[in-house]
C-alpha positions in Angstrom: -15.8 -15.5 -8.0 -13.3 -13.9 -6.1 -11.3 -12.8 -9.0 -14.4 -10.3 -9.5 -14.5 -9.2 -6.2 -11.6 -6.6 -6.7 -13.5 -5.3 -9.8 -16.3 -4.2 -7.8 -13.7 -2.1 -5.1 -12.0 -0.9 -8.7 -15.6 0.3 -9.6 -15.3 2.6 -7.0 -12.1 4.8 -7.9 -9.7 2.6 -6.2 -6.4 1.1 -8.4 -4.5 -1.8 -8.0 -0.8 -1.0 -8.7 1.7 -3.6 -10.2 5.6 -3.9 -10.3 7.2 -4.8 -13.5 7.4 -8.5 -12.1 3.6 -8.8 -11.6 4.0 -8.1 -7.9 0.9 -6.0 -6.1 2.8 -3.1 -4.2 1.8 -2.3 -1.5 3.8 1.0 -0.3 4.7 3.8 -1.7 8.2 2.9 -0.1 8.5 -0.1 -2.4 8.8 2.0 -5.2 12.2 3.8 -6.5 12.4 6.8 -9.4 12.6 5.3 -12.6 10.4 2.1 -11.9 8.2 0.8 -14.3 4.4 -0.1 -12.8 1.2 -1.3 -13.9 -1.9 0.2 -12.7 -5.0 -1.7 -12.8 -8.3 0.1 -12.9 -12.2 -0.6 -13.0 -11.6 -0.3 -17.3 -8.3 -2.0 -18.0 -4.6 -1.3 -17.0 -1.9 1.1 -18.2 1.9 1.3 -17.9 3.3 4.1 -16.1 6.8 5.3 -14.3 7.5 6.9 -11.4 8.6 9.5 -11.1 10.3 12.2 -8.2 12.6 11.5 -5.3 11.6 8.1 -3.2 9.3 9.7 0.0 11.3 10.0 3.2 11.8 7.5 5.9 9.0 7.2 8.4 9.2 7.1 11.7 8.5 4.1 13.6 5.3 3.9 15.8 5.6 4.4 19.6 4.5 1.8 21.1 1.8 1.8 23.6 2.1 -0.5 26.9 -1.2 -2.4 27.6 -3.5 -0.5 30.1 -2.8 -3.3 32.6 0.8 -2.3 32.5 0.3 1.7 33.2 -2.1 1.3 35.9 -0.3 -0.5 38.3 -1.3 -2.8 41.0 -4.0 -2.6 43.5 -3.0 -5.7 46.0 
């Protein structure tokens, strides 16, 4: 039954989006102009390509120290 369970989420406007090697991807980062995909949704699948220039880089997430950390010590 769990290969129906991600027909229901599809039900509700979501797609699932497939390289052309079968692979889910997960990030629009993955992708590259040109690219041929497979998009899965709640009433079958269609091929597709991308298309424009690949997004920019993001930035990497600040790291935040633990509260313990920032407070200090009392003793």
């Amino acid at each position: 039954h769990a290969l129906l369970g991600h027909h229901s989420i599809l039900k509700r406007g979501f797609a699932l989006v497939r390289d052309d090697q079968g692979k889910l991807v997960r990030a629009v980062a993955a992708l590259s102009p040109g690219q041929n995909v497979s998009i899965e949704l709640a009433d079958g699948r269609r091929g597709a390509v991308i298309d424009g220039e690949a997004p920019p880089a993001r930035k990497p997430r600040k790291t935040v120290p633990p509260a313990a950390e920032k407070q200090g010590r009392l003793f």
